[in-house]
Every structure is written in structure tokens, then in C-alpha cells.
Residue frames as qw, qx, qy, qz and C-alpha x, y, z in Angstrom:
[[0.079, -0.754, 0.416, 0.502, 19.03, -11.00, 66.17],
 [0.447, -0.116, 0.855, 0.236, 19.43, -13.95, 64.10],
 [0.357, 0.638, 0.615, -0.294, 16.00, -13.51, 62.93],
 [0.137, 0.922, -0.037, -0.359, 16.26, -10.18, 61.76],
 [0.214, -0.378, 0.758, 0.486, 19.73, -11.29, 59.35],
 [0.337, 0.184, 0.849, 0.362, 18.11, -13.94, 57.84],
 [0.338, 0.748, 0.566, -0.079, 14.95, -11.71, 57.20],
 [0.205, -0.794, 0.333, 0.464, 17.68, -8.89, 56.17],
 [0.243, -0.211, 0.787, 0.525, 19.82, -11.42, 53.65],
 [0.311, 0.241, 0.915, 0.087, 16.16, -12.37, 52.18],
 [0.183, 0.872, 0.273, -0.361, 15.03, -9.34, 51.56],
 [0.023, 0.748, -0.394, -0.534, 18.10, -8.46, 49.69],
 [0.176, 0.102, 0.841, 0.501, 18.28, -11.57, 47.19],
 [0.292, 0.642, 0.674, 0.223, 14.46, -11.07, 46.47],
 [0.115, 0.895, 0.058, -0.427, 15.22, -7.53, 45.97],
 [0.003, -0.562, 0.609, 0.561, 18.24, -8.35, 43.57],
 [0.316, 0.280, 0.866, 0.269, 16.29, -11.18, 42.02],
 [0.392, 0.787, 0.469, -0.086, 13.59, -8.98, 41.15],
 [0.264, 0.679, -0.406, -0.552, 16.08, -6.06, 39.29],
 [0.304, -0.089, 0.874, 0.369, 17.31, -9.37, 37.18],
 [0.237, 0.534, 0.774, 0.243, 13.67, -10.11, 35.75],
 [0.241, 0.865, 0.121, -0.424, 12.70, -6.43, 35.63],
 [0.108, -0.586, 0.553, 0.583, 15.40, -6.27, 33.28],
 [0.219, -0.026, 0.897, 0.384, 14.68, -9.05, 31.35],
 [0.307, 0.677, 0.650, -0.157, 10.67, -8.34, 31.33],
 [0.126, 0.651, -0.246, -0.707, 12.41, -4.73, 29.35],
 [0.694, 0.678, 0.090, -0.225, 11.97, -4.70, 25.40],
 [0.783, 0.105, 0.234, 0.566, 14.72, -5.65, 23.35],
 [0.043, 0.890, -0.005, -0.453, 16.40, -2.27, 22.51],
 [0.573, -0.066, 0.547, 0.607, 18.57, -4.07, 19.52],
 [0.313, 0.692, 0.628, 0.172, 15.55, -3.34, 17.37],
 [0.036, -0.979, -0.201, 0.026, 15.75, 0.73, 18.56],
 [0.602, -0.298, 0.071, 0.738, 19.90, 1.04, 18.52],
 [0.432, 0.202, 0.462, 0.747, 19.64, 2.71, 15.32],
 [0.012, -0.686, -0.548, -0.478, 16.92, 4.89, 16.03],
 [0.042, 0.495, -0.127, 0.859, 16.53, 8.24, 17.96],
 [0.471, -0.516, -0.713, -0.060, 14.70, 6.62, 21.33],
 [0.179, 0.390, -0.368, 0.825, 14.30, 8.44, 24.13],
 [0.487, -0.511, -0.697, -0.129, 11.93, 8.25, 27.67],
 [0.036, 0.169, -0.500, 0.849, 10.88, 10.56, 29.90],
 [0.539, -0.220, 0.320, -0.747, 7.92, 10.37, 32.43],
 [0.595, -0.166, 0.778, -0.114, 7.84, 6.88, 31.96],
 [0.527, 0.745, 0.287, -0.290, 7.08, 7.23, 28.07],
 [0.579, -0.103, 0.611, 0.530, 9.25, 5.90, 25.28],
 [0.488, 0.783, 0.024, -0.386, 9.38, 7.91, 21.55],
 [0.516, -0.048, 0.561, 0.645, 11.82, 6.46, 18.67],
 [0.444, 0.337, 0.467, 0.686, 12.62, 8.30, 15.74],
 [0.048, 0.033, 0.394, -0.917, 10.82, 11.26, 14.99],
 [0.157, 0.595, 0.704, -0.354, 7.19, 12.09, 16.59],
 [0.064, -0.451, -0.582, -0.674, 4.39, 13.53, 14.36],
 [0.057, -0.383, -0.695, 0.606, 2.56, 15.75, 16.66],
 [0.167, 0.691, 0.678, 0.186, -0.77, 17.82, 16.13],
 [0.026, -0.749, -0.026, -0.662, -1.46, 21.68, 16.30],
 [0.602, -0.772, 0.021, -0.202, -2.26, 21.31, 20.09],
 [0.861, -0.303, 0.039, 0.407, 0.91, 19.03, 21.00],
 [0.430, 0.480, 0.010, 0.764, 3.18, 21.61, 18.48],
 [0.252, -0.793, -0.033, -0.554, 1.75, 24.20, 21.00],
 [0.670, -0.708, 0.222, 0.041, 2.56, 22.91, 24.43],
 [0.833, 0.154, 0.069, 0.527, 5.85, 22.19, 22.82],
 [0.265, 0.688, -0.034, 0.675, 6.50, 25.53, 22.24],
 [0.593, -0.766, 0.114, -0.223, 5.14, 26.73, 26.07],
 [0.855, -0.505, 0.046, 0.110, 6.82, 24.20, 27.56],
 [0.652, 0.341, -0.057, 0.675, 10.43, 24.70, 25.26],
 [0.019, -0.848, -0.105, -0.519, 9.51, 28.64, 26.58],
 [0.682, -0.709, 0.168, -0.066, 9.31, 27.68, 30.52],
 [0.077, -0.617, 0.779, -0.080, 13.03, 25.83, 30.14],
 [0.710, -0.401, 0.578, -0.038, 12.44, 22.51, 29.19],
 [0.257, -0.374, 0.597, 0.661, 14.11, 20.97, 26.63],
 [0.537, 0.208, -0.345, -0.741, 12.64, 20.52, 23.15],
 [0.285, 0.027, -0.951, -0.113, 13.22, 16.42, 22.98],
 [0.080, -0.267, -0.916, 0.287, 11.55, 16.05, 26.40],
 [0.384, 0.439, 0.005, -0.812, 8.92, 18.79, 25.52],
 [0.666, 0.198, -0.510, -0.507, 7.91, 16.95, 22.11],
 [0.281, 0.014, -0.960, -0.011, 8.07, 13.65, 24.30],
 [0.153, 0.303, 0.676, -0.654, 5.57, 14.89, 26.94],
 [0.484, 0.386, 0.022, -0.785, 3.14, 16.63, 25.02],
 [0.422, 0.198, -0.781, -0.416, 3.01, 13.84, 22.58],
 [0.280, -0.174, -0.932, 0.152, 1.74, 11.60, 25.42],
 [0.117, -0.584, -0.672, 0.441, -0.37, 13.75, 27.84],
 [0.207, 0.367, 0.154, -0.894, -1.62, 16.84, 25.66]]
């Protein structure tokens, strides 16, 4: 029983130690206050994105099916 605590408490500090440094290993965002940032699918855009004929296109589809425009011009920017 004992066991199991201590392997219990130790799990939880090296689980809260590790959000701390995930945090810290993050970009400054001081740089991006001012700018329009935004992240979906794990995929970061500031300001605005410059996309091509094809990406302008799944933008549209995808704005069509219901999703928004922002995260629509963020996706397609990365993965079309």
C-alpha cells in the first residue's frame, strides 16, 4: 500500500513538473500579442495567410460543410 502512494505522489510531481517545462519549451507569444494568431490541429497562423487557388478552394468546401472560415483558412493552409 505504501508502495503504491509513493509511486502515486511520483507520478504526480513528474507529471506537474513536466506541464511547467512544456510551458516554458512554448514560444514567446509577446512577439504575436499584437497580431491575429490562432491554432488549430496543432498548427499556428499569425496575421493574415496568403493562400493559393487550391487552399482558397478547400476553404470555401470546408466554410460550406460548417466550419468556420479562420479554422478553414488555417487547415487548408497547412494540409491542402
Amino acid at each position: 500500500m505504501k508502495k503504491a502512494m509513493i509511486g502515486t505522489l511520483i507520478a504526480a510531481v513528474v507529471g506537474i513538473a513536466g506541464v511547467g517545462s512544456a510551458s516554458a519549451a512554448q514560444p514567446s507569444h509577446d512577439q504575436n500579442a499584437r497580431q491575429d494568431c490562432r491554432t488549430y490541429s496543432s498548427v499556428t497562423r499569425c496575421g493574415q495567410v496568403q493562400l493559393n487557388d487550391k487552399q482558397r478552394a478547400c476553404v470555401a468546401s470546408a466554410v460550406q460543410q460548417g466550419m468556420t472560415e479562420r479554422r478553414a483558412t488555417v487547415e487548408c493552409s497547412a494540409f491542402a
